[in-house]
N, C-alpha and C positions, 0 to 999 in steps of 0.2 A: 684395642686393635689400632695398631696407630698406619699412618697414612702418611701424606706432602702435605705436614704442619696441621695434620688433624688426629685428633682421637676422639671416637664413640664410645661411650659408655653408658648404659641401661641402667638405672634406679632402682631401689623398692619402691620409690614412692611413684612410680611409673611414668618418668622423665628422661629422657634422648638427650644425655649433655653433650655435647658438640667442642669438643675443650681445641678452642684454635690456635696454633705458635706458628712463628719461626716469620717467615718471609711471606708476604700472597701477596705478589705483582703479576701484572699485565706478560710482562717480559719472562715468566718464571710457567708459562702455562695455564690456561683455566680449569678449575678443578670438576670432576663430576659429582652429581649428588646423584648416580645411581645406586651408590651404596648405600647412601640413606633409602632412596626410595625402596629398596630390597629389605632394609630392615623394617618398615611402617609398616609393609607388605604382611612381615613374617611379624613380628610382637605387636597382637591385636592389645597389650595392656598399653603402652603406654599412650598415656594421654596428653603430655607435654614436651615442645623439644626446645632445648635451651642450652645459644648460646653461649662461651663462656670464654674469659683470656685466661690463656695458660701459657704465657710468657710470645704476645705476639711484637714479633720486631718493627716489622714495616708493612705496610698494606696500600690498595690503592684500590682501585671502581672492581678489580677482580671478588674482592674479597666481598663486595655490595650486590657485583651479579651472582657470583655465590649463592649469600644469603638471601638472595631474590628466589632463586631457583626454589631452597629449602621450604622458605615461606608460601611457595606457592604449595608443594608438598602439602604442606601444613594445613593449607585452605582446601585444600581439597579432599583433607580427611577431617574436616573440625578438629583439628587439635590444634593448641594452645603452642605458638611460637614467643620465645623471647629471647631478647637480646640487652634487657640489662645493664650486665655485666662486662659489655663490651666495651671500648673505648667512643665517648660519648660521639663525635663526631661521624661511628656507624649509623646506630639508629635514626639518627638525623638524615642521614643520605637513602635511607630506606623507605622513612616517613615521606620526604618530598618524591622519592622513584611512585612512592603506591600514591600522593597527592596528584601526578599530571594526571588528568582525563582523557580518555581515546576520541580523538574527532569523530564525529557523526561518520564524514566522508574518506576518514582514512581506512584503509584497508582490512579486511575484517578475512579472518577463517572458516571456510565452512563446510571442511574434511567430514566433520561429523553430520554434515544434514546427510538427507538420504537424497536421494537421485530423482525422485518425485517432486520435492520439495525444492531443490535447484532449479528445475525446469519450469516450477511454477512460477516461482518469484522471478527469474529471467523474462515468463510471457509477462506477469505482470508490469513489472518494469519496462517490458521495450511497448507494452500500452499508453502507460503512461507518457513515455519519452515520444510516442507519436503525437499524443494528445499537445504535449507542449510543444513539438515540432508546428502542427499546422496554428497553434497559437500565436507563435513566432512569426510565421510565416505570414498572418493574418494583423500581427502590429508591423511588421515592416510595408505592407499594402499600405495602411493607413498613412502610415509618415512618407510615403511618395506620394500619395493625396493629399498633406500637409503642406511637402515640398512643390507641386504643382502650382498652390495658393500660395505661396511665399511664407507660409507660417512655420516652415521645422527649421529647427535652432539648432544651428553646429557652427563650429569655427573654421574659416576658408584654409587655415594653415594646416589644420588636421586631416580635411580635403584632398589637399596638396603635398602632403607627405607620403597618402595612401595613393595618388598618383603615381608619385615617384618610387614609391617601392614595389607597386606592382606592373610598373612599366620599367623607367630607363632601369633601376635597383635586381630589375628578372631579365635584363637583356643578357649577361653571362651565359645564363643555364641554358635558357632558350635555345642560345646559339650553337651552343655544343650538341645539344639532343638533336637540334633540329637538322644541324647538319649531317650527324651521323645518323641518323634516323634515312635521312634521302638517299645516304653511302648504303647502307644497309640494304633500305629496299632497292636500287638499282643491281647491288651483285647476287639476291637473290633471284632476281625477276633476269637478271642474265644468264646465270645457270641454265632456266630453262627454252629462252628463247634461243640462245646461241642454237641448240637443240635443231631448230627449227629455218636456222637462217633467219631470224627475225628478231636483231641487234636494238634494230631502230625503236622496235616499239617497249625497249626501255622505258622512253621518252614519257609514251603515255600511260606506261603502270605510274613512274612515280608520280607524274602531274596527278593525275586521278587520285591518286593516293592519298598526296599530301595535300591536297585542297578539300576533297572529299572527306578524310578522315583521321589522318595521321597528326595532321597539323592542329586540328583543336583539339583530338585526345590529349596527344603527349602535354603539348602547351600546357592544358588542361590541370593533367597529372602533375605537373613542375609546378603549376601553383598551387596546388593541394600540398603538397608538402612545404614548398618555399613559404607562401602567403595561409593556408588557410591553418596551418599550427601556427604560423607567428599571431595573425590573430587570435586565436585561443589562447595562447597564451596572455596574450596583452592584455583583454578581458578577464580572464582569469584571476591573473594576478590584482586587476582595478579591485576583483568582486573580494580578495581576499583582506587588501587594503580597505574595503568599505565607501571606494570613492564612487561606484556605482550607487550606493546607496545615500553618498552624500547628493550626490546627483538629483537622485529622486526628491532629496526632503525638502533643497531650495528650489522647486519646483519644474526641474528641468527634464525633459523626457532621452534615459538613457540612449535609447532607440534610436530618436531624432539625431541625439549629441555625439553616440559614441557606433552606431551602425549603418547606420543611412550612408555617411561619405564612405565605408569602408566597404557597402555591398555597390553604390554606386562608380568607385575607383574601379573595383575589377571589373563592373559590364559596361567602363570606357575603356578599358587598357587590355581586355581578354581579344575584342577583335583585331585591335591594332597589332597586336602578339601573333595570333593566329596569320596576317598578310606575313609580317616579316618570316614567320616558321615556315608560309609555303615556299618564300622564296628561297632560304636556304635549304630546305628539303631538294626543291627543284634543282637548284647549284648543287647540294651533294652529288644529287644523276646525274647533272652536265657535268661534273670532274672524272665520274668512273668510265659514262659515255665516250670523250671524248679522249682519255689517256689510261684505260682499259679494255674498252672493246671497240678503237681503231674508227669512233665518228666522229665527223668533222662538225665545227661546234654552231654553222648554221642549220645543217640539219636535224639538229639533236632541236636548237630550239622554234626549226617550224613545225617538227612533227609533236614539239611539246603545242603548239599554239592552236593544230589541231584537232588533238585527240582532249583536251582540256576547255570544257565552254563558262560558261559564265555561272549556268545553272549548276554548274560542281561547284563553283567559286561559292556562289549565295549559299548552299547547301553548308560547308563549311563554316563559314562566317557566320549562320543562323547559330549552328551548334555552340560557336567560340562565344556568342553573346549569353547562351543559355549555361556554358560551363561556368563561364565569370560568375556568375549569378550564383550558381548551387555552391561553389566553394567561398563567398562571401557568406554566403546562408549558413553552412553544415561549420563555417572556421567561426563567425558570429555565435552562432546558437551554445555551442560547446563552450565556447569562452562566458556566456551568461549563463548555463547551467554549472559551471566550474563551481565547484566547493569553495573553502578556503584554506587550504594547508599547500603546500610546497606538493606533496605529493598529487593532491586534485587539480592545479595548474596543469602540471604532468600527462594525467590520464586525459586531461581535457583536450590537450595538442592531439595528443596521438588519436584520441575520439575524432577530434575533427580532421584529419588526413584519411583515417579509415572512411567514416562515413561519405567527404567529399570524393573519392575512388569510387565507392560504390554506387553513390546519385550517378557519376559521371558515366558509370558503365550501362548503367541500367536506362539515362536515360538516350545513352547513344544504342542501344538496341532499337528503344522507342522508335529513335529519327532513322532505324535502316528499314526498319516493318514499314515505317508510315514512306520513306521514300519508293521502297518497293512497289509500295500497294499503289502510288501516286504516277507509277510508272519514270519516274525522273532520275 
């Protein structure tokens, strides 16, 4: 039966020769081996499948993932694969494909578990991943109790970089969200008061708003994505390079050296973010206020000064120091749980954006139940 530069043919002696010619490049198509697998399927005799050149021209990595395919064929029924007879420089390319090892942490299929068994090993796992969650959580206490006593070890310049990246380096994003965020909520909240004849109190949805809650969430959420994957990755990649390990052997505490300044930069630079976001929230309202719905722009900001007091302000400003915090924690933790291949860097970002989102929602529920109940 011949094929694109293949013929099969059955033995007596119960061998699959595989007689390959002509051309097998990249650019010419990849070939299938469902014909093969149709014939192992259907001739329970043969016990052997082998390779063989029957006038091959030129070849390249097609012709190896090919015979990758077959070979697995082959492994999955115990029969005896060879390649021989092929030009020496295949089997060699086949021997180093089946020589690389799968990383522990690279990506794994598990099409075949049952649905019982996914969901066990997911509780299992997210047990574990809590268990070293409050482990973490419980060496970074320490190393602020090191840094109180002058004893934790970091370098002032790595300090100062995570300074500036989570401060002037976030002032862009910031500013864009934060402004349209204030434009946003002023022409929803006018829709309804126009309604009403009650233009002005624009003024005090946005302030409440953005002081109260808008201004640390978003903030918040921008540095989860901007800061808390760049750390995971940063770490990541340390853990994949072994520098965190070299860390440890010359006696030096990762913790102290490579987390401390980076959980410490964001809860100095999370409150100062959160003043500047209220105030361009504020400024988005005073633009729509005062050149969409006809107020003059002392009144927009005394009834901003108003209906907005201090206790909204602190409120805010409590949460913006607590968001800093969980996205140093959840962008930290992921980058030192980070495997080591290219692809666990990867998951480790996206892990830690995910998870700092969720601390950050779950625990500004916390602060609306606890403000509620507090009456404030």
């Amino acid at each position: 039966m011949q094929g694109n530069g293949l013929e099969l043919r059955t033995g007596n002696d119960g061998a699959l020769v595989l007689g390959l010619s002509g051309h097998w490049r990249i650019g010419q198509g990849l070939a299938s081996a469902s014909e093969i697998e149709a014939l192992l399927d259907g001739e329970r005799r043969i016990r052997t499948v082998r390779a063989e050149d029957h006038g091959l021209v030129g070849w390249d990595s097609s012709l190896v993932s090919y015979l990758l395919k077959v070979s697995d064929l082959c492994l999955a029924r115990n029969l005896e694969f060879d390649t021989g007879s092929l030009p020496a420089g295949v089997p060699r390319l086949l021997k180093l494909a089946r020589a690389v090892p799968v990383k522990a942490d690279a990506a794994r299929g598990d099409g075949d578990e049952s649905l019982p068994v996914r969901v066990g090993r997911s509780v299992l796992e997210g047990w574990r991943g809590l268990d070293q969650a409050i482990a973490f959580l419980g060496e970074i206490v320490l190393a602020l109790g090191r840094l109180t006593i002058g004893r934790a070890r970091f370098r002032r310049v790595d300090f100062l970089q995570a300074l500036q990246d989570a401060g002037a380096a976030s002032l862009p994003i910031v500013t864009i969200v934060s402004l349209l965020i204030g434009l946003t909520v002023a022409f929803v909240g006018a829709i309804q008061l126009r309604q009403f004849g009650a233009d002005i109190y624009v003024a005090n949805l946005v302030g409440l708003a953005m002081t109260r809650e808008m201004a640390a969430l978003m903030t918040g959420i921008v540095l989860a994505g901007r800061i808390g994957a760049a750390y995971a990755a940063q770490l990541g990649t340390m853990q994949g390079n072994e520098e965190i390990d070299a860390l440890s052997t010359i006696g030096i505490s990762p913790i102290d050296f490579l987390v401390l300044p980076r959980v410490l930069a964001l809860a100095l630079m999370m409150p100062l973010l959160f003043v500047y976001s209220c105030f361009l929230g504020i400024l988005g309202g005073y633009i729509v206020g005062t050149t969409m719905l006809g107020l003059s722009g002392s009144a927009y900001i005394t009834q901003t000064e108003n209906g907005v007091h201090m206790i909204h302000f602190w409120v805010g400003f409590s949460k913006s120091v607590v968001f800093g915090m969980l996205v140093a924690f959840a962008g930290t933790l992921r980058g030192m749980q980070a495997g080591r291949s290219a692809q666990a860097v990867g998951l480790a970002a996206t892990s830690a954006v995910v998870t700092s989102i969720v601390l950050i929602i779950v625990v500004d529920a916390i602060f609306a139940v606890m403000t509620n109940l507090l009456g404030i």
